[in-house]
C-alpha positions in Angstrom: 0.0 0.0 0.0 1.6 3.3 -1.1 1.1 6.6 0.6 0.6 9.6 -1.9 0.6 13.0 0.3 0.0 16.1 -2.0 -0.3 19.7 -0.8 -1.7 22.5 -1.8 -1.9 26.2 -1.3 -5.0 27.6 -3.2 -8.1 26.5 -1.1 -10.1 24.2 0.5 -10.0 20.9 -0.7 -12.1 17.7 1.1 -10.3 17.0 4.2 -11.0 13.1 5.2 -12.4 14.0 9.0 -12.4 17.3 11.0 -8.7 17.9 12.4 -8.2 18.8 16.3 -4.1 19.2 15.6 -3.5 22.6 13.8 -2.5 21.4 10.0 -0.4 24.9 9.9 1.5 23.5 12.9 2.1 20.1 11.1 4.1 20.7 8.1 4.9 24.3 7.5 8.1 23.9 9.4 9.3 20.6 7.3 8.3 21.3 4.0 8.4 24.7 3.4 12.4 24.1 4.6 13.0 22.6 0.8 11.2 25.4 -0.7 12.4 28.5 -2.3 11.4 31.8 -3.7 12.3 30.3 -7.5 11.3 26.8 -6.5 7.8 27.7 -5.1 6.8 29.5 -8.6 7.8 26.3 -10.5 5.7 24.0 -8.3 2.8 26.4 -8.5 2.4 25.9 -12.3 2.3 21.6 -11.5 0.1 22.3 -8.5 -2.2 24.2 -10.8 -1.8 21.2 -13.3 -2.3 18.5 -10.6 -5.6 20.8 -9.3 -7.2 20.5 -12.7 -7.0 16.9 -12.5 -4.3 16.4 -15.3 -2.2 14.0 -13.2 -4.5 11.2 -14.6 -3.8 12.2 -17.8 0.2 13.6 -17.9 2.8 12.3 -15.8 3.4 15.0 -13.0 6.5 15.7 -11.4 6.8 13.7 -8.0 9.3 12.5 -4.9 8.6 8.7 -3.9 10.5 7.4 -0.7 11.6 3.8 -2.0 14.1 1.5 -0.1 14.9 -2.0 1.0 13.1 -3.8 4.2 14.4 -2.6 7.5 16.0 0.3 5.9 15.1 2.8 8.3 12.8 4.4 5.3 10.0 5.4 7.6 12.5 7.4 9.9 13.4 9.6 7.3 10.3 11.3 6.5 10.7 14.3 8.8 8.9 16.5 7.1 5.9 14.4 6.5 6.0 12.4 10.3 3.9 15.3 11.8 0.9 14.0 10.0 0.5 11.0 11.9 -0.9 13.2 15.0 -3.6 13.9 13.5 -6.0 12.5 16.3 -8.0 10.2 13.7 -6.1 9.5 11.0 -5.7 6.1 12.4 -8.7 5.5 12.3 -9.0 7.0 8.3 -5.9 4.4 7.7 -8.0 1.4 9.4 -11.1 2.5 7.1 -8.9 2.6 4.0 -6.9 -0.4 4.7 -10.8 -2.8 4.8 -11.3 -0.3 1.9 -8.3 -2.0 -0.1 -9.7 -5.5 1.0 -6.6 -6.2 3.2 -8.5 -6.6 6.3 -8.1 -5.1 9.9 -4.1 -4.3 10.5 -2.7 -7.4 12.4 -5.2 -9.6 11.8 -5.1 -13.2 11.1 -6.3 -13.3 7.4 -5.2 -9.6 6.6 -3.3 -9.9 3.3 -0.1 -7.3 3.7 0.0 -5.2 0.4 -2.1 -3.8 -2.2 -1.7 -1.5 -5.5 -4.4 1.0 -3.8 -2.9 4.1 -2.8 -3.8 6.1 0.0 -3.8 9.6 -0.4 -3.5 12.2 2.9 -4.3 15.6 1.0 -3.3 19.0 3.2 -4.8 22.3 2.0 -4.5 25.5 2.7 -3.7 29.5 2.1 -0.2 28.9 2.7 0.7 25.0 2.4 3.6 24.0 0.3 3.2 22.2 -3.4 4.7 18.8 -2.7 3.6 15.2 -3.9 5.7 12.7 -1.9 4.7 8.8 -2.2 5.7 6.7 0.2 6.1 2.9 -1.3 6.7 -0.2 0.4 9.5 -1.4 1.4 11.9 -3.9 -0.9 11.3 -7.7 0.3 14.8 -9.9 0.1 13.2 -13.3 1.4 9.5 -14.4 1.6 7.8 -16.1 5.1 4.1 -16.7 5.9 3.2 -12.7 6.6 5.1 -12.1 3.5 4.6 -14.5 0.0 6.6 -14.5 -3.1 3.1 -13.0 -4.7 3.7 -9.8 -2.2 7.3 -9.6 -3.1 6.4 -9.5 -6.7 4.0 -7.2 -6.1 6.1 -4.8 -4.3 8.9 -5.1 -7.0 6.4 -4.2 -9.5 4.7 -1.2 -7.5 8.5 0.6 -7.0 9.5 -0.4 -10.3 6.4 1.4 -12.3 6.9 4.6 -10.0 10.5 4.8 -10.7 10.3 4.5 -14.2 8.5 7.8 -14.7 10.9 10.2 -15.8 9.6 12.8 -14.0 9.6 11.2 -11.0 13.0 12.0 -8.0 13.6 9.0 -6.6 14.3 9.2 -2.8 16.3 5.9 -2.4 16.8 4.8 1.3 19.9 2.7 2.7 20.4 1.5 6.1 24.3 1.9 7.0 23.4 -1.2 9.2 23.8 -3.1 6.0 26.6 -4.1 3.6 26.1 -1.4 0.7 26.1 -4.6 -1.8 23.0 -5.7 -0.6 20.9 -3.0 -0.7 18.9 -3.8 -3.9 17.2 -0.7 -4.3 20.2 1.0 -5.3 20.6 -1.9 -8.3 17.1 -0.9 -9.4 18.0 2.9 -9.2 21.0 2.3 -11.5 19.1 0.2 -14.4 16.4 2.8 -14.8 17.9 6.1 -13.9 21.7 5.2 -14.9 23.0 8.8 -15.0 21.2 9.7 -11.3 20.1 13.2 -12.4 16.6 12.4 -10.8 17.7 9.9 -7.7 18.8 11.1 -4.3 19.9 8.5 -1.9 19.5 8.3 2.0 21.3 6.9 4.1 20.0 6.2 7.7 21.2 4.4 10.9 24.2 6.2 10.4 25.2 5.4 14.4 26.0 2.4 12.7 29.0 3.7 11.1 32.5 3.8 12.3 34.5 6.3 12.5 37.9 6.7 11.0 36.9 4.2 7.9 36.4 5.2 4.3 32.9 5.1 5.2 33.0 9.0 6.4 31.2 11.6 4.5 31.5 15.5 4.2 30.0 17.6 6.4 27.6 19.2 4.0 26.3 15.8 3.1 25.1 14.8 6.7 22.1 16.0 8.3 18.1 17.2 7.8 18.8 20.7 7.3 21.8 19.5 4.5 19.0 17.4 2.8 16.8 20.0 2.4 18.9 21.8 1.0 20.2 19.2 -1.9 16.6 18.3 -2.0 15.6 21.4 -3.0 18.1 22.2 -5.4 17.0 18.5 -7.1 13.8 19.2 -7.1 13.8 22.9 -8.5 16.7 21.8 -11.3 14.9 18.4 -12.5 11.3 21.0 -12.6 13.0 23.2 -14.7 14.2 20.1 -17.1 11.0 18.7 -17.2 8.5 21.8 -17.8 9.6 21.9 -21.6 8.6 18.1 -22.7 5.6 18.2 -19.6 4.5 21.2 -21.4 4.6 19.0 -24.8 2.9 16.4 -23.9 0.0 18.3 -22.6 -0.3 19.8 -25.9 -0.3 16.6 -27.9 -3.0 15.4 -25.6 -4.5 18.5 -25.9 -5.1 18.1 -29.7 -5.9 14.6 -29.2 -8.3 15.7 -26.9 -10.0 18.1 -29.5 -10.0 16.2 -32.5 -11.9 12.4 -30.3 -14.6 16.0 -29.5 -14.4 16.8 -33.0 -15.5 13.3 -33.7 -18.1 12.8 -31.4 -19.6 15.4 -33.2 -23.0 17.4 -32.1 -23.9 17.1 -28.5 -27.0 15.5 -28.5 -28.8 15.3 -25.0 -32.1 15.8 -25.6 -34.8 14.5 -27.7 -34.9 17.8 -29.8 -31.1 17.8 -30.1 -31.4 13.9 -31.1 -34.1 14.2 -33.6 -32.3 17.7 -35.3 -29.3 16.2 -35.6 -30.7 12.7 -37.3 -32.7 15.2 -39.4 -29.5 16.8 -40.8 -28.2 12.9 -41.3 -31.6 12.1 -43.3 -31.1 15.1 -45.3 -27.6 14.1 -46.5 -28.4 10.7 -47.2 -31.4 11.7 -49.3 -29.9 13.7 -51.5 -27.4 11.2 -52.1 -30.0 8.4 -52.3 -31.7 11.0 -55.5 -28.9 12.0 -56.9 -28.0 8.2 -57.3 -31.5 6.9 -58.2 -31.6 9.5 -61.0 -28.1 8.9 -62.4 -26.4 12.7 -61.3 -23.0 12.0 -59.9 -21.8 15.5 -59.7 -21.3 15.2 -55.6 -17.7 14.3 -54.2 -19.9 10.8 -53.0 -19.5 9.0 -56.1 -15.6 9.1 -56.6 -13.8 8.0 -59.4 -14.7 5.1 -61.8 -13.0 2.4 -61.4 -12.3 1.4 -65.7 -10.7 -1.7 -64.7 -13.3 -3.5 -62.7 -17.2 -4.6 -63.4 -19.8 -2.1 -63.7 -21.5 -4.0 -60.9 -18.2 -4.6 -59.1 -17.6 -3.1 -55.4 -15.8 -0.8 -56.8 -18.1 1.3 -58.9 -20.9 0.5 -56.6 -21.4 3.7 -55.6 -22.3 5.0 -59.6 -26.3 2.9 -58.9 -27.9 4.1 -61.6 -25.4 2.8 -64.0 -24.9 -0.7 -62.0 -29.0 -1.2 -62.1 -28.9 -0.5 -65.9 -26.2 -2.8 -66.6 -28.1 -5.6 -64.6 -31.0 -5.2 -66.5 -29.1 -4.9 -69.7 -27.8 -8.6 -68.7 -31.2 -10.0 -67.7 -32.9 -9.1 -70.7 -29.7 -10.9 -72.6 -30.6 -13.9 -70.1 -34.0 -13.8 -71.4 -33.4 -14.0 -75.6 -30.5 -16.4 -75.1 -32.8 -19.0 -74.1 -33.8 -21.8 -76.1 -36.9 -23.5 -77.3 -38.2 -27.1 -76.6 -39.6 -29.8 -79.4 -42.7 -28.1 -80.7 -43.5 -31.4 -82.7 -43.7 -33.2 -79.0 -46.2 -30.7 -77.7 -48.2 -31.0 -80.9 -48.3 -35.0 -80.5 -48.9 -34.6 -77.1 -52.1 -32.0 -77.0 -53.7 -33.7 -80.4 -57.8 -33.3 -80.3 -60.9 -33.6 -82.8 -59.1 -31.0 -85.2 -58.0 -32.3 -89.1 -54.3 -33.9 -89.5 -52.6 -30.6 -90.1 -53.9 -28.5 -88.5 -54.0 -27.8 -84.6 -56.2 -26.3 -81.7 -55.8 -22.8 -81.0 -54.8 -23.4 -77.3 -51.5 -25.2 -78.5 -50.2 -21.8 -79.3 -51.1 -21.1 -75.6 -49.1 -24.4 -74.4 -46.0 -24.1 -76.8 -45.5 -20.2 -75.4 -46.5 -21.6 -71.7 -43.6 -24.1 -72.4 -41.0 -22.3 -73.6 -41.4 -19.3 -71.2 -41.3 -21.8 -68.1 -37.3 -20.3 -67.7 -38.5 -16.5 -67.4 -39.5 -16.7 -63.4 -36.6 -17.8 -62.4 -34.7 -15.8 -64.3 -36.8 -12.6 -63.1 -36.7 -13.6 -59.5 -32.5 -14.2 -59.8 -32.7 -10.7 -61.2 -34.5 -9.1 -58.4 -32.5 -11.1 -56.1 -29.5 -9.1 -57.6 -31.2 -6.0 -57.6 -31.9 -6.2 -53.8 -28.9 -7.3 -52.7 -27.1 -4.1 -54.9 -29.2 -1.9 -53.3 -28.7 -2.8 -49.7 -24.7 -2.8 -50.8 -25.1 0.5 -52.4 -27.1 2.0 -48.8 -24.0 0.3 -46.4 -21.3 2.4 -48.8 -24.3 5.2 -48.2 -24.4 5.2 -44.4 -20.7 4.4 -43.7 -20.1 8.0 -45.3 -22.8 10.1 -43.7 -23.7 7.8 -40.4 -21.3 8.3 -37.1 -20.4 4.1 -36.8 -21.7 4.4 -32.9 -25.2 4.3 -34.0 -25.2 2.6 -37.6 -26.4 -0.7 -36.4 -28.9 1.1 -34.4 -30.3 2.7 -37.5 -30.0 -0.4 -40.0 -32.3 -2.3 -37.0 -34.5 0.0 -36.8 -35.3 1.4 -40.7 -32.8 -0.1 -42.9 -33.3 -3.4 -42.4 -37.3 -3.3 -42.3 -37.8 -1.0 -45.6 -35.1 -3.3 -48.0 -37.4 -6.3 -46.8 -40.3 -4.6 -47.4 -39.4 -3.5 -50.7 -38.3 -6.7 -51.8 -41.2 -8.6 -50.5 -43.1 -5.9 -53.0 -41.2 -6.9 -55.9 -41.5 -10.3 -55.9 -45.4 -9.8 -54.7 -45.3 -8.0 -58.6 -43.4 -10.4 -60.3 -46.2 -12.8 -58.9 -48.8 -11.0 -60.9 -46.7 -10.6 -63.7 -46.4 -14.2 -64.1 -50.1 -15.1 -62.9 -51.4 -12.3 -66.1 -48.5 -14.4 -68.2 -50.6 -18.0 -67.6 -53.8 -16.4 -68.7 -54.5 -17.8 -71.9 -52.8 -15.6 -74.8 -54.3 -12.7 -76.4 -52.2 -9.2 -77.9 -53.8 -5.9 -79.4 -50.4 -5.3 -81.1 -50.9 -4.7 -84.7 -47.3 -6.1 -85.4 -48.2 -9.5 -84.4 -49.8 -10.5 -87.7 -47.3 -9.0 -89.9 -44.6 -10.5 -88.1 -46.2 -14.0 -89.3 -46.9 -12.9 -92.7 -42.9 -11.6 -93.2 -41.8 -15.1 -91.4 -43.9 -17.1 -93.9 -42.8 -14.9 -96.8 -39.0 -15.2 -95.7 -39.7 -19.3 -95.8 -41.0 -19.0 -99.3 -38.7 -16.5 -100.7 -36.3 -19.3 -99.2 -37.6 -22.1 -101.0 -38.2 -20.8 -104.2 -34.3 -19.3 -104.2 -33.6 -22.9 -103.8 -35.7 -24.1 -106.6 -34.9 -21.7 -108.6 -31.1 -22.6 -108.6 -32.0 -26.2 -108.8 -33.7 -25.1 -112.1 -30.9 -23.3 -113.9 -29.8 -24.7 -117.3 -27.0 -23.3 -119.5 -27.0 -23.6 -123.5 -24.0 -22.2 -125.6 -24.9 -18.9 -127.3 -22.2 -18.7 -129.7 -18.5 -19.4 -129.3 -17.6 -17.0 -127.0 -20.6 -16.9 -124.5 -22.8 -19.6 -122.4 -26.6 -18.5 -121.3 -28.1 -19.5 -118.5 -31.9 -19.8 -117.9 -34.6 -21.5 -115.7 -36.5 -24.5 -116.8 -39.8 -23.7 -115.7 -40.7 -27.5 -115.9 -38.0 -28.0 -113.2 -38.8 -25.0 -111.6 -42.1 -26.7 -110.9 -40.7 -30.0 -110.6 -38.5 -28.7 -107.6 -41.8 -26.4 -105.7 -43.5 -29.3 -105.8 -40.7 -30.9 -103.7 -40.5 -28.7 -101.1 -44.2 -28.9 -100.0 -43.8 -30.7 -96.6 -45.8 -33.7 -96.9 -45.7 -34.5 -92.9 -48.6 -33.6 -91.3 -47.3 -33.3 -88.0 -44.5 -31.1 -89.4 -46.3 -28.6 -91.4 -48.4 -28.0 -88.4 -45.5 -27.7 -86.0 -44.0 -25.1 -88.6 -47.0 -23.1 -88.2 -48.0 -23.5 -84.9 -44.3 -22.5 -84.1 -44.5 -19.7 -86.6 -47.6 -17.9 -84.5 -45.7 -18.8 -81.1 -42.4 -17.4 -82.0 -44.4 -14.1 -83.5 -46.3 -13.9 -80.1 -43.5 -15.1 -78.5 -41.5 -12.0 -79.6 -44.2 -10.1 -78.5 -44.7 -11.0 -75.6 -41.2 -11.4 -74.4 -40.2 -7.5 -74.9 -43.3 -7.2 -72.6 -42.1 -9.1 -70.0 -38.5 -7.5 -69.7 -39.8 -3.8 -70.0 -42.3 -5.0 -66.9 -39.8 -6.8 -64.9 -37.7 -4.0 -65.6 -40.3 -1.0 -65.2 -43.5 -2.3 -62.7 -40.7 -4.8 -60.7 -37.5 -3.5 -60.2 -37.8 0.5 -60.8 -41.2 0.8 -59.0 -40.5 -1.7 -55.7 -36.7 -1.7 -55.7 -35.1 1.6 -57.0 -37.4 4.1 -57.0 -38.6 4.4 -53.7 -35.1 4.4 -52.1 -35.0 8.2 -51.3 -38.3 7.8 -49.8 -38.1 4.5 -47.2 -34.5 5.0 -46.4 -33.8 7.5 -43.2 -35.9 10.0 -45.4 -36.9 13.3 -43.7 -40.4 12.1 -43.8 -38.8 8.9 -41.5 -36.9 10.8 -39.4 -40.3 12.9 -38.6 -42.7 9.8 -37.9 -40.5 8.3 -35.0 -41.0 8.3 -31.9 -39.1 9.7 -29.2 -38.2 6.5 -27.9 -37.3 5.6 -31.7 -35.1 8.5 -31.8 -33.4 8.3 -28.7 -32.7 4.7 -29.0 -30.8 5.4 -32.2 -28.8 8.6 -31.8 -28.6 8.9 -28.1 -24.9 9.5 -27.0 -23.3 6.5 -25.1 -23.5 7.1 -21.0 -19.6 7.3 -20.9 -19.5 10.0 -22.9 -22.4 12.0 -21.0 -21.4 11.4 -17.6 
């Protein structure tokens, strides 16, 4: 258990328990003896640092007493032994000591050290400016009141206040022991090898004989000499120290600025909560129209990425043009399929009708048969679609959404209107397909043209063949050879090419009408996937579902406060 004494001259501040020994008495006579007129104006800027409650946050200059066990260490402190009169501050150091969990002093199961420190704090108009912390003494050997645990733990304790450089070190030896085991000096040594900031003590120097090498100089023997090399210490490693204290507080200080800077707005109340989501919505939607609409002009949407897909993470952020290329490719998907045996269906839905010729509802089964492929092509298209958009609204709120509440937000609206949205869509698709089952039926006037220029392409065909099959060639005279068509084998070679299957000539025209509806009907299909599916449900009302203004309006205050409500360690 260390003992961290700080005084103070500038006020009040909580004393522990009333006092009935004068504290004016008690250590104006010690302390101020290590103060001067220089000194005192150095150690009112760290008292005015340490008062602000920067010692948590800088490393302030210090003295710690530190020295092996049976050193005499508690003997030295003079200047601070006064405060031990204090009627009951024995009774404060039993309080702290069950405080620490180290149970009552002396008893049976009290354990013998602890990292708590216990701070004595002495205030007043006139006090001096002095931290001095009093650590426990070095262990050499461990027995049952002291384990190898409390040795380590001692070791530790010294070791981490000694190794701040701003910290004297006050090392106490006993001249009742050889000088080579006194392991505090090794410690001093390792960590302050130059001893510009360690002052050693030496006590029990009755021990000493005289007329050895072990003699010192007068001016080195004494309290009133100590105070004196103390001061001069203290006031010289100040001075050293102000310069890079001074830095660091500075570097801090920015740091310190710039996590405020990032917590951005405070945000208290319910009106400061809702305001500040309101200026959130408002960026988002803008971005969320411009990129709906295809405008790219804000700093948001970057560079394009020419190397990678349109629809790559990369150029994610350009939606517009990554929804167009999607639908680009599904209405690829959709032409590139093929067509199954139209002769099977025709054997396979035969009635009452003449060889030849077929019912009107096969037209309905052939286009029923080869369109099977379109709703799942449609539904992997929306699938895409969806999972763009919610892409595209993560790169959206990771830019304009402080991270602390982003989850909080996606739970809450995010989430709820992409699921919504997408359970429209396919809800439409649904209909789509349900109107596409109906039997067939098209007002477009291109439909029976479209058979007529099919049927005249096959003839044109045909009778190109026949009439090359038909060409003869007769010598005109010597130097030329004329060709002409046999109109016997021109009709020789038409009558040929009459399809004298049945079940084929009505495939070809069954298949002729399908393919023309087909056509048709297939343009339809993509433009209402495209149009009534994935702009209306998807795209489209993105600026609207999506933290809008109008959102940010319609919750409630517990809605609003359970998304941007600062975190409780940063109010408090």
């Amino acid at each position: 258990m260390g003992n961290d004494t700080d005084t103070d001259h500038k006020g009040p501040k909580t004393p522990v328990t009333p006092m009935s020994v004068d504290p004016d008495a008690v250590t104006k006579s010690s302390l101020q003896a290590i103060e001067w007129a220089d000194q005192r104006r150095v150690m009112d800027i760290v008292d005015k640092l340490r008062r602000t409650g920067l010692s948590g946050v800088v490393e302030l200059p210090q003295l710690i007493v530190c020295g092996d066990q049976s050193s005499g260490k508690t003997k030295f402190k003079g200047f601070t032994k006064s405060i031990q009169n204090f009627d009951q501050l024995p009774d404060v150091i039993e309080e702290a000591t069950l405080a620490m969990g180290l149970g009552f002093v002396g008893g049976i199961s009290s354990r013998a050290f602890s990292r708590d420190v216990l701070s004595v704090e002495i205030t007043g108009p006139s006090r001096p400016q002095l931290t001095l912390v009093d650590l426990p003494d070095l262990i050499h050997a461990t027995n049952k009141a002291q384990t190898e645990a409390d040795k380590e733990l001692i070791l530790d304790l010294v070791s981490q206040y000694m190794k701040n450089p701003r910290t004297i070190v006050l090392a106490v030896v006993s001249a009742k022991n050889n000088f080579a085991n006194q392991i505090i000096l090794d410690h001093c040594r390792k960590i302050d090898e130059q001893g510009r900031r360690t002052l050693a003590i030496i006590t029990k120097p009755d021990f000493l004989r005289e007329g050895t090498d072990n003699e010192l100089p007068r001016e080195c023997i004494g309290i009133t000499s100590l105070h004196e090399r103390l001061s001069k210490v203290l006031l010289h490693h100040l001075i050293r120290e102000l310069p890079s204290l001074k830095e660091e507080m500075m570097t801090k200080y920015r740091a310190t600025l710039d996590e405020i800077s990032n917590l951005g707005e405070k945000r208290n109340t319910s009106y400061e909560q809702r305001v500040f989501l309101m200026k959130i919505s408002m960026k988002v939607n803008d971005i969320l129209k411009s990129a709906t609409k295809g405008y790219y002009e804000s700093p948001f949407f970057g560079t394009i990425n020419k190397d990678a897909a349109v629809d790559s993470s990369e150029n994610i952020r350009r939606f517009r043009a990554v929804v167009q290329h999607l639908n680009m490719g599904f209405a690829k998907d959709m032409r590139l399929r093929g067509h199954v045996g139209e002769k099977k269906t025709l054997e396979r839905s035969r009635g009452y009708e003449l060889p030849g010729t077929f019912q009107p509802v096969l037209i309905s089964r052939l286009f029923w048969e080869q369109s099977l492929p379109w709703e799942g092509l449609a539904s992997l298209h929306i699938s895409n679609v969806a999972q763009v958009c919610r892409d595209f609204i993560d790169v959206v709120l990771a830019d304009c959404v402080p991270e602390e509440f982003k989850e909080r937000l996606v739970a809450l609206n995010v989430d709820a209107a992409l699921s919504k949205s997408l359970g429209d869509a396919k809800e439409e698709l649904a209909k789509v397909i349900r109107d596409k089952a109906r039997h067939l039926s098209t007002y477009n006037r291109y439909f029976t043209s479209t058979i007529q220029k099919m049927r005249l392409r096959k003839h044109q065909a045909l009778t190109k063949a026949a009439t090359s099959a038909s060409e003869k060639a007769e010598d005109y005279n010597d130097d030329n050879t004329r060709y002409f068509v046999d109109p016997v084998e021109l009709a020789a070679q038409l009558e040929q090419s009459i399809e004298l299957d049945i079940d084929t000539f009505s495939s070809q025209e069954a298949l002729d009408m399908q393919r023309a509806y087909y056509k048709d009907e297939l343009g339809y299909f993509i433009n209402t996937v495209a149009k009534s599916v994935i702009e209306r449900h998807l795209v489209e009302p993105l600026p609207e579902i999506i933290l809008s203004p109008l959102v940010v309006t319609q919750m409630t205050d517990e809605q609003v406060e359970y998304v941007a409500a600062e975190p409780l360690e940063l109010t408090q």
